[in-house]
Backbone as a ProteinNet text record, in pm:
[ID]
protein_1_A
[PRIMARY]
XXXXXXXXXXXXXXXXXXXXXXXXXXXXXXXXXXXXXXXXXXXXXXXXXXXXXXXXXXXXXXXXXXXXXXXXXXXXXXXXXXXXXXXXXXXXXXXXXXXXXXXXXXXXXXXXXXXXXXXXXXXXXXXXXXXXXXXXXXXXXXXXXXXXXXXXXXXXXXXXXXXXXXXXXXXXXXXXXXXXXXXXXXXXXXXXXXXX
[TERTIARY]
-3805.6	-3894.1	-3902.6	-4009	-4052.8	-4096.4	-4044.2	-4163.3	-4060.3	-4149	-4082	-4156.4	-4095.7	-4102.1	-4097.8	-4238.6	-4233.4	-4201.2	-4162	-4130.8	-4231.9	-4279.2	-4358.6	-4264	-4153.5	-4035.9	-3922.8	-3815.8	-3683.4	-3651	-3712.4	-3642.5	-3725.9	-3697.4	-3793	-3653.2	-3735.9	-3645.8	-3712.5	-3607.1	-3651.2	-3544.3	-3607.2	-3502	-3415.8	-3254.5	-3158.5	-3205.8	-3163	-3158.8	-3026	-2995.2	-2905.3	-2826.1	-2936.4	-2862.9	-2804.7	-2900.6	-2729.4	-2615.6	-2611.5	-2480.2	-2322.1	-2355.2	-2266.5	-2190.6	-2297.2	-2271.2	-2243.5	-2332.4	-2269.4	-2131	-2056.1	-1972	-1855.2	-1874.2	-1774.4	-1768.2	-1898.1	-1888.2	-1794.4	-1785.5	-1739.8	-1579.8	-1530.9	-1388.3	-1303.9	-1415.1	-1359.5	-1327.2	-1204.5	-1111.2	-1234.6	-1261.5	-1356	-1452	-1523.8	-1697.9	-1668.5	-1527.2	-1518.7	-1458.3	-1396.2	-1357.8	-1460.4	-1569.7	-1700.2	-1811.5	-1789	-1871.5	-1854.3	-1710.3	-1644.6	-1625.6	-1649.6	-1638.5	-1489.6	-1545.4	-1348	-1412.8	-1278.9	-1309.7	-1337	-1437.3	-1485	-1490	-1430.1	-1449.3	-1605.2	-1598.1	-1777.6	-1815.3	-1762	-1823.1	-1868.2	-1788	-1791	-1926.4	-1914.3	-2059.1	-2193.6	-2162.1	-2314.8	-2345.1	-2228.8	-2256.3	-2331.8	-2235	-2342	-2439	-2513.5	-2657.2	-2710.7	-2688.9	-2777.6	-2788.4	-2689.6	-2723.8	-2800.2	-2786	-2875.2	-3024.2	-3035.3	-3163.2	-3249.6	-3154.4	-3257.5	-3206	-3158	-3144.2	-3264.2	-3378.8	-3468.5	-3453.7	-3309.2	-3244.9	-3203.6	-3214.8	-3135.4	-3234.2	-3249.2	-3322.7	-3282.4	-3257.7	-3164.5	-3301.7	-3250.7	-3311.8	-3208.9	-3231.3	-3138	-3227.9	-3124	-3216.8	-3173.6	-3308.1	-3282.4	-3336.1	-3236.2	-3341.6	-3396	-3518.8	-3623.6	-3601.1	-3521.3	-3460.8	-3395.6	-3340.4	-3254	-3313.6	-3480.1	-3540.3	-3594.1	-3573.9	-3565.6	-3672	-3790.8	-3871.8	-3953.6	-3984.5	-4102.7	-4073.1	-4105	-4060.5	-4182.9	-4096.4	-4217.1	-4175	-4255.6	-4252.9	-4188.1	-4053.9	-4008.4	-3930.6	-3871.2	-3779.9	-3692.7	-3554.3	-3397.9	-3350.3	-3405.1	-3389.2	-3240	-3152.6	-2987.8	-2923.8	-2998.9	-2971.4	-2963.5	-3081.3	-3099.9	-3024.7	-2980.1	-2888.3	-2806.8	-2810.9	-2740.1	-2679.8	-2733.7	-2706.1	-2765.5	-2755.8	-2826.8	-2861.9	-3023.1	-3020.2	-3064.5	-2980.8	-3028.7	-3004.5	-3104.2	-3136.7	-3079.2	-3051	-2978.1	-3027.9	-3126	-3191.4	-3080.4	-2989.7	-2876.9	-2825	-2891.2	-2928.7	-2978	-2897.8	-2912.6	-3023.9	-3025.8	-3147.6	-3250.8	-3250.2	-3358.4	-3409.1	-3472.7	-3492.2	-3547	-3618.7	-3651	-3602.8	-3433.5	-3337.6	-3282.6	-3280.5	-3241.5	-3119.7	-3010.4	-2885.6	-2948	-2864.5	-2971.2	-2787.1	-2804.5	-2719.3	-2764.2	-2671.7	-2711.4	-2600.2	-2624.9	-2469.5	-2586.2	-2518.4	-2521.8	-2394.5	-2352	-2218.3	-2178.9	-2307.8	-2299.9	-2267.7	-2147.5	-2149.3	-2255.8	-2312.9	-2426.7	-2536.8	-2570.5	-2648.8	-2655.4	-2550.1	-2535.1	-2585.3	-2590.2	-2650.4	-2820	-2862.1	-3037.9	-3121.8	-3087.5	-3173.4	-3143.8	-3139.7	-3203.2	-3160.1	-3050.2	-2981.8	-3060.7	-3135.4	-3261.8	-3343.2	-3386.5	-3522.7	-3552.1	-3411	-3433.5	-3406.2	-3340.7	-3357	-3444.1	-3568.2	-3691.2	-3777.6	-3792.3	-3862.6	-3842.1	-3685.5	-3647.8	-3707.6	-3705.8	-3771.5	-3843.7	-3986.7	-4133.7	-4188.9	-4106.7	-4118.3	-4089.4	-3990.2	-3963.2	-4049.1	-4052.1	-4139.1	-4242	-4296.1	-4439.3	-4433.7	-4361.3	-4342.9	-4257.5	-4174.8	-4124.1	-4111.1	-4163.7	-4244.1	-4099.4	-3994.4	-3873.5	-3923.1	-3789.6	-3861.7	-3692.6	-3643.9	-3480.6	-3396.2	-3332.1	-3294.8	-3123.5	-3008.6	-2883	-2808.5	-2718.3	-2568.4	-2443.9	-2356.2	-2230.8	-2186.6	-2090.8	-2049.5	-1859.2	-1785.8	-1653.1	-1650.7	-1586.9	-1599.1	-1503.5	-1452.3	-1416.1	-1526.2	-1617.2	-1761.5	-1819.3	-1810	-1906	-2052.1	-2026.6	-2160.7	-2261.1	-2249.8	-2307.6	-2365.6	-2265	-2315	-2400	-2371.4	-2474.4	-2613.7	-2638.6	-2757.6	-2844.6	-2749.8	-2801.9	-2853.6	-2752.4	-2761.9	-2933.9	-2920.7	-3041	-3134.3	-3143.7	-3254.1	-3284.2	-3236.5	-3299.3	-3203	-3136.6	-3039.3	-2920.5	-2897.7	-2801.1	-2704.4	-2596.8	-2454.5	-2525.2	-2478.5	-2467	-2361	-2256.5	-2148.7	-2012.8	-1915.9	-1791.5	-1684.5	-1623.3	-1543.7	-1383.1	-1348.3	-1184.2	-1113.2	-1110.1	-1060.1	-1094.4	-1232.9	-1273.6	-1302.5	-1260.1	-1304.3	-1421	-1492.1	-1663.7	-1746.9	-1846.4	-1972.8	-2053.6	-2117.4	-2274.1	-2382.9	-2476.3	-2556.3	-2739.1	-2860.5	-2933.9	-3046.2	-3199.3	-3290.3	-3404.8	-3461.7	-3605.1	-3728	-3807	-3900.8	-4018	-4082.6	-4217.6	-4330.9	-4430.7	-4549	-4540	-4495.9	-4454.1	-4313.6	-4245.7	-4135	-4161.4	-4276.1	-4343	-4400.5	-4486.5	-4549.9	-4473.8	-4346	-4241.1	-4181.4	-4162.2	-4070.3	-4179.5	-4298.3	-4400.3	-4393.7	-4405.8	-4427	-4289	-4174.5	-4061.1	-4043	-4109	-4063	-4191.5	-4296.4	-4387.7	-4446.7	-4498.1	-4661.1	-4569.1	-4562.3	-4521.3	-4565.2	-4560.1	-4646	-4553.4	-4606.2	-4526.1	-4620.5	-4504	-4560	-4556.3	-4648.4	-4587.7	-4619.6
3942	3932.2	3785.5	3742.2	3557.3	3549.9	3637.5	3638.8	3536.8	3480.8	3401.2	3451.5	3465.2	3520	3422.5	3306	3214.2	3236	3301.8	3364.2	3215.5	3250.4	3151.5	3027.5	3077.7	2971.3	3029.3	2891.3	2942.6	2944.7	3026.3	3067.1	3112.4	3061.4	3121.9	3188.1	3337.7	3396.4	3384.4	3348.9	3288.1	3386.8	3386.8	3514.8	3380.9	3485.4	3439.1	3314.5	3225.3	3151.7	3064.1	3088.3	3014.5	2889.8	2800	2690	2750.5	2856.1	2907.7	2901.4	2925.5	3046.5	2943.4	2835.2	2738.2	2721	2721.8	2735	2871.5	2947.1	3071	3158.4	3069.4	3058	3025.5	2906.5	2848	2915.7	3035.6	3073.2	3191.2	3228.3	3417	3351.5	3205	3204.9	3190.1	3216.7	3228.1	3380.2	3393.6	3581.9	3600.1	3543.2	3616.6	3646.3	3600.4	3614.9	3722.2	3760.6	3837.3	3988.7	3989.9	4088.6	4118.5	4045.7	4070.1	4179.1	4159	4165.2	4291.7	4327.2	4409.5	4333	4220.3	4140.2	4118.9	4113.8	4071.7	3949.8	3857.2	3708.8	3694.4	3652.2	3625	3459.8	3437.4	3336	3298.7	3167.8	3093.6	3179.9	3163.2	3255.1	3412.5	3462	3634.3	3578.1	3475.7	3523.9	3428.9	3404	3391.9	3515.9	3586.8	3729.6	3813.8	3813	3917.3	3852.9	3704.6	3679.7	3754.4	3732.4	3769.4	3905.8	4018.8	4169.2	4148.1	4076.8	4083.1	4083.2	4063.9	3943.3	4053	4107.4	4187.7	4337.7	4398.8	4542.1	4555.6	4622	4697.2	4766	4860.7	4909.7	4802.3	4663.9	4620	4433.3	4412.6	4314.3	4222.5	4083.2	3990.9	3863.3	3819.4	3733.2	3627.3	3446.7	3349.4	3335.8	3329.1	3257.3	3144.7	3069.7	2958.7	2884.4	2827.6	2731.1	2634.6	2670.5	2547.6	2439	2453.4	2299.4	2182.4	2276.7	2209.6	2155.1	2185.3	2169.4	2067.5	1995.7	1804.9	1864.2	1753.3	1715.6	1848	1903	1995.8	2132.2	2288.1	2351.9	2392.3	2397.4	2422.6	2536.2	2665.5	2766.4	2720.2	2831.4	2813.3	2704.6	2645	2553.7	2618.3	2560.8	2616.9	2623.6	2521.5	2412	2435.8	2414.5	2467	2416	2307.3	2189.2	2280.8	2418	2470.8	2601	2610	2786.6	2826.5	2930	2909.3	3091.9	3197.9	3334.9	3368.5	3498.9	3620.7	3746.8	3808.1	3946.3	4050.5	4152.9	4242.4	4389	4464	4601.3	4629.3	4738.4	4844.9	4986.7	5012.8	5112.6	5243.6	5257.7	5315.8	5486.7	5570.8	5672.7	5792.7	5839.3	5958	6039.2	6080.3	6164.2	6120.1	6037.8	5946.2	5805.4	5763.1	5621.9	5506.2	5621.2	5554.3	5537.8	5547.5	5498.4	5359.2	5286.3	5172.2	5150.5	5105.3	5028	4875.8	4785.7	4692.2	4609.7	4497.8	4376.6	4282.2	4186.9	4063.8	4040.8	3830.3	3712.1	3654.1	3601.2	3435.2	3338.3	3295.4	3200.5	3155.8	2996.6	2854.4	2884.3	2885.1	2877.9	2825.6	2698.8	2632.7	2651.7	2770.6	2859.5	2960.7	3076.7	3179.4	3165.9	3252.2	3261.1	3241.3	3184.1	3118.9	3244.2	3322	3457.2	3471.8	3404.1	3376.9	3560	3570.3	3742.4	3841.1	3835.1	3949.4	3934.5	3812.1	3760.9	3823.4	3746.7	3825.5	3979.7	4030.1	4188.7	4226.3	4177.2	4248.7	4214.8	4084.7	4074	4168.7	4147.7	4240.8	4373.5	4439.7	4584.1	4581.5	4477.4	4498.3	4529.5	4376.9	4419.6	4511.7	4577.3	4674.6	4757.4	4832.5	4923.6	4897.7	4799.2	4776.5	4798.1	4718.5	4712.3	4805.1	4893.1	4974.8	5147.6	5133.6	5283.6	5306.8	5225.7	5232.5	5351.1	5478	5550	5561.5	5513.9	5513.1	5357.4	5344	5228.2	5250.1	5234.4	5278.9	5162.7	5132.4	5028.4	5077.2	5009.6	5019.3	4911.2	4947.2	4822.7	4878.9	4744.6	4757.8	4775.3	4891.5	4877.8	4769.7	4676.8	4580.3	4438.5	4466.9	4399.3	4406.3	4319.3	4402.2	4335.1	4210.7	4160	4208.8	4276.7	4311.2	4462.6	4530.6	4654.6	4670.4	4576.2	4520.7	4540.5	4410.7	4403.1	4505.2	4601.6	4699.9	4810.9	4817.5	4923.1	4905.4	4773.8	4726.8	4681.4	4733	4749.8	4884.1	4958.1	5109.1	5184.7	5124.2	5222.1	5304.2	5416.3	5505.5	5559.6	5578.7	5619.3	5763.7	5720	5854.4	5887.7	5836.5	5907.9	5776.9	5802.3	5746.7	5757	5683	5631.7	5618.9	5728.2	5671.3	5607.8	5629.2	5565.3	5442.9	5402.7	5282.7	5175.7	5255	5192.8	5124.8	5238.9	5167.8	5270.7	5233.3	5343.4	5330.7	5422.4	5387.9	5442.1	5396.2	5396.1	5356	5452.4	5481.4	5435.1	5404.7	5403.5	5463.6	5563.3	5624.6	5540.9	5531.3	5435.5	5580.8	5542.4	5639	5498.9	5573.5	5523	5397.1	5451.8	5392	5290.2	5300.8	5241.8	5081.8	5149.4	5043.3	4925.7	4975.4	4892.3	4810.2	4832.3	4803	4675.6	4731.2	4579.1	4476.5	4481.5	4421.4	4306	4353.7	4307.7	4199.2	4265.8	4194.5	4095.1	4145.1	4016.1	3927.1	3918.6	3842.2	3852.5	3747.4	3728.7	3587.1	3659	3645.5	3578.3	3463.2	3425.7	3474	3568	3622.6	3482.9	3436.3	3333.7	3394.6	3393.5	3422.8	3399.9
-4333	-4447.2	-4488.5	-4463.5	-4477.7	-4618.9	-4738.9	-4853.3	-4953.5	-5060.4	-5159	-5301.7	-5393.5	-5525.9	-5624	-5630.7	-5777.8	-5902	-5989.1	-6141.8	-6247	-6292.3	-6440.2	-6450.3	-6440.9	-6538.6	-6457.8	-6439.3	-6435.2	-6304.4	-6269.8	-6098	-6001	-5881.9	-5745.9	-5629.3	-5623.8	-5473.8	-5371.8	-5273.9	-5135.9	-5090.3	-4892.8	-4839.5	-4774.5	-4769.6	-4724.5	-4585.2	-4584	-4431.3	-4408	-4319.3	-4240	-4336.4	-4344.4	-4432.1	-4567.7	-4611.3	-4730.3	-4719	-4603.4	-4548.6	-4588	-4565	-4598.9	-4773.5	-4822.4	-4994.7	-5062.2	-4969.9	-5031.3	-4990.6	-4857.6	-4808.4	-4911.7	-4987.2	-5063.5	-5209	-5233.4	-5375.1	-5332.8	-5234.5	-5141.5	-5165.1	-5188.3	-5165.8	-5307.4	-5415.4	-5578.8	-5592	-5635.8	-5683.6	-5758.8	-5831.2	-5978.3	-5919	-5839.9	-5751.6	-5658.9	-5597.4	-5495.9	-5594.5	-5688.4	-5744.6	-5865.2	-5907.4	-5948.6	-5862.9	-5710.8	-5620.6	-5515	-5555.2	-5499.3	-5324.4	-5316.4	-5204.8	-5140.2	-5014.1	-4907.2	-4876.2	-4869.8	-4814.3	-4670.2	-4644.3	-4484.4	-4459.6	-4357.3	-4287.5	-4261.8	-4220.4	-4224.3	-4100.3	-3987	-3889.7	-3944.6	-3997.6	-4013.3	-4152.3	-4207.6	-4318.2	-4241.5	-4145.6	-4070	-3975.3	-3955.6	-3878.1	-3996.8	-4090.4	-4186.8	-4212.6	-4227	-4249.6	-4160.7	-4001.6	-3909	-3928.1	-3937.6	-3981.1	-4138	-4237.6	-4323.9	-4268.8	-4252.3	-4230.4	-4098.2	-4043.7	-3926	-3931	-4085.6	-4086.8	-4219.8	-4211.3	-4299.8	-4394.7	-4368.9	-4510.9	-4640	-4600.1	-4631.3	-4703.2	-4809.5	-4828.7	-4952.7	-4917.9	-5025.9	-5043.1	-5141.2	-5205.6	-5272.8	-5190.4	-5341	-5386.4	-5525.1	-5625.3	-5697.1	-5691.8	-5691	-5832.8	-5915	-6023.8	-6031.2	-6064.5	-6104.8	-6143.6	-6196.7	-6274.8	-6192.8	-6073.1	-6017	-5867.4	-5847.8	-5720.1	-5692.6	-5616.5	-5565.4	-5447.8	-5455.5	-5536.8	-5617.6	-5560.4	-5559.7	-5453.3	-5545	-5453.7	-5317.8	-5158.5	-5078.1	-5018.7	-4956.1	-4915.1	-4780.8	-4748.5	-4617.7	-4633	-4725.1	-4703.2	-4811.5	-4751.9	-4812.1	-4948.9	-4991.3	-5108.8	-5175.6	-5062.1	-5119.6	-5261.3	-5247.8	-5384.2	-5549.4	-5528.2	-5593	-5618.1	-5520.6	-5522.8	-5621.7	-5657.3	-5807.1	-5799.4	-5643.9	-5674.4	-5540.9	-5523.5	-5497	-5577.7	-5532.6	-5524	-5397.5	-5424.5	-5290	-5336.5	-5263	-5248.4	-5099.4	-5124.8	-5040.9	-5061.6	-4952.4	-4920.6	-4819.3	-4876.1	-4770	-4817.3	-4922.7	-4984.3	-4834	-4770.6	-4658.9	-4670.7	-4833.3	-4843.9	-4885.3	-4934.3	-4962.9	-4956.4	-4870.6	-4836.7	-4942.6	-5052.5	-5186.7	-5279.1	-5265.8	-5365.5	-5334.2	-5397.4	-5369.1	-5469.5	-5391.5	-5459.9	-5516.5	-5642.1	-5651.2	-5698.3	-5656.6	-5676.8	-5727	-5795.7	-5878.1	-5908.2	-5867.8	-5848.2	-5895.6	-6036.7	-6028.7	-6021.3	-5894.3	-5869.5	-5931.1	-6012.8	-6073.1	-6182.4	-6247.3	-6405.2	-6486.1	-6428.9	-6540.1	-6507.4	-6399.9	-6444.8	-6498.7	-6536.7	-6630.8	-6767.6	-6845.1	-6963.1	-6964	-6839.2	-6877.1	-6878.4	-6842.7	-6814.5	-6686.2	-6569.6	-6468.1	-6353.2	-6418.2	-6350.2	-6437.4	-6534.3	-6547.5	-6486.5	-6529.2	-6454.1	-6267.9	-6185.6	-6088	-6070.1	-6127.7	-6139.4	-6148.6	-6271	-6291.7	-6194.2	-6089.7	-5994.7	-5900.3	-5853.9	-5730.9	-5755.2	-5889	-5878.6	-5870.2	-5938.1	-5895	-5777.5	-5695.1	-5539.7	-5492.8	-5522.2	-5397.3	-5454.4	-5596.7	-5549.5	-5550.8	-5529.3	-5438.8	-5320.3	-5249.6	-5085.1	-5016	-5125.6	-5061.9	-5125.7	-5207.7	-5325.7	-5339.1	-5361.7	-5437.8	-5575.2	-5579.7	-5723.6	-5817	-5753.1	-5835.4	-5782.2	-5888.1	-5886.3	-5930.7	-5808.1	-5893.2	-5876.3	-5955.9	-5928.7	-5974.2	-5884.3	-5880	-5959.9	-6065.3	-6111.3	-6170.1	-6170.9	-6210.8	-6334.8	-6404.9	-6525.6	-6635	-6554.9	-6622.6	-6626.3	-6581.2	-6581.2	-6667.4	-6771.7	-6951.4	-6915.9	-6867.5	-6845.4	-6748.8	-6660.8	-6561.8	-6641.5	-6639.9	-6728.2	-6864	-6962.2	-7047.7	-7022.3	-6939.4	-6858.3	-6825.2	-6694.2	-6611.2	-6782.1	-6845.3	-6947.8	-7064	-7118.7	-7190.9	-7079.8	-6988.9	-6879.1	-6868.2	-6903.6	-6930.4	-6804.7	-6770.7	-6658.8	-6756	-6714.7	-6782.8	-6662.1	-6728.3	-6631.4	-6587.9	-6450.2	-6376.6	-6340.1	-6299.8	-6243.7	-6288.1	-6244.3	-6310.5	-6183.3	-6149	-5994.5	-6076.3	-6087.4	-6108	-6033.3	-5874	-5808.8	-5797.5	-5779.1	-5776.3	-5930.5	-6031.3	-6149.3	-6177.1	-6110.7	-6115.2	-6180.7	-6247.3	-6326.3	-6218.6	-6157.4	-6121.7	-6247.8	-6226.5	-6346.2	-6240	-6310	-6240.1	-6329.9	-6286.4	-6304.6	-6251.6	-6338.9	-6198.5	-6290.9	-6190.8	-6223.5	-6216.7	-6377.6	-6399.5	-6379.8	-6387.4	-6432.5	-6576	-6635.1	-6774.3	-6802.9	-6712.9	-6666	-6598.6	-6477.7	-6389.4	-6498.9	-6590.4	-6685.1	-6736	-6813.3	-6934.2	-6826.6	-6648.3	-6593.9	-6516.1	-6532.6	-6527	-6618.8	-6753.6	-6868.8	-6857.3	-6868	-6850.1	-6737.5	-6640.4	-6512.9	-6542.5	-6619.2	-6595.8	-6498.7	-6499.4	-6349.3	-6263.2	-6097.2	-6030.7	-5895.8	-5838.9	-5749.2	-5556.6	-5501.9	-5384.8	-5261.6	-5185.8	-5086.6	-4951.4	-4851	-4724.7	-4628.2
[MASK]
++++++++++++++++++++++++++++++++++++++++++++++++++++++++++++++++++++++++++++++++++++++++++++++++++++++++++++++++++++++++++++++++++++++++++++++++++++++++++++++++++++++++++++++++++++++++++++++++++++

């Protein structure tokens, strides 16, 4: 997927490439980012293996994101602009019975990018898209319930607990997208420029 996601303000998603793999290498080796993430530490080799299965499994679709603020000179379609990396988001289409449920993730790494919006902002993009491009009709996450911030978010986004993981000390928590739903994260993600 070659597509890039301009947002008004703030932030542009670009798909994963190669030259990430390096920086997002060094955020995968912080406890807090990996026990945020439910992440195991991988060596640089083993996280350019998972780019390449990122990147060429269909269930499966990520987005960095990158801030505006931070993009030397000017941003251009198809280029890395690592200078700018500040996160990921990704969907996970991996639901047996249904291919139109999508799991939905969101990292922002950079401390001095947290707080800007920039982890709604791409949430509300990532859902537009998919269910455009992929008639996405539920939207669920996994999250640690020692995660207030993450759950916050997902929660004043209109997602509600579905189920509760004792073992794993995780909520999942769900979104079905109506007609009326579609409108409300429209409104919220703004007007969006897709490059490709």
């Amino acid at each position: 997927m070659n597509v890039s996601l301009e947002g008004e303000e703030k932030l542009i998603l670009v798909p994963y490439m190669k030259e990430h793999v390096p920086k997002y290498h060094q955020w995968m080796k912080d406890p807090t980012l990996l026990a945020a993430t439910g992440s195991e530490p991988l060596t640089l080799d083993q996280e350019y293996e998972m780019h390449q299965s990122w990147t060429h499994d269909p269930s499966k679709h990520t987005f960095i994101v990158l801030d505006k603020d931070l993009i030397l000179p000017q941003f251009v379609h198809g280029q890395a602009h690592v200078e700018a990396m500040v996160g990921d988001v990704n969907i996970y289409m991996n639901d047996l019975e249904d291919s139109r449920i999508a799991e939905i993730e969101i990292m922002i790494a950079e401390p001095k990018s947290r707080g800007k919006g920039l982890g709604k902002k791409s949430v509300l993009m990532m859902m537009v898209f998919a269910v455009e491009k992929f008639c996405i009709h539920t939207f669920r996450v996994k999250i640690g319930e020692s995660n207030e911030a993450s759950l916050r978010l997902f929660r004043k986004l209109g997602f509600v607990d579905a189920s509760y993981s004792k073992i794993f000390q995780e909520v999942t928590l769900e979104l079905v997208i109506t007609k009326l739903k579609m409108e409300e994260l429209h409104l919220l993600a703004g007007k969006f420029i897709e490059h490709s």
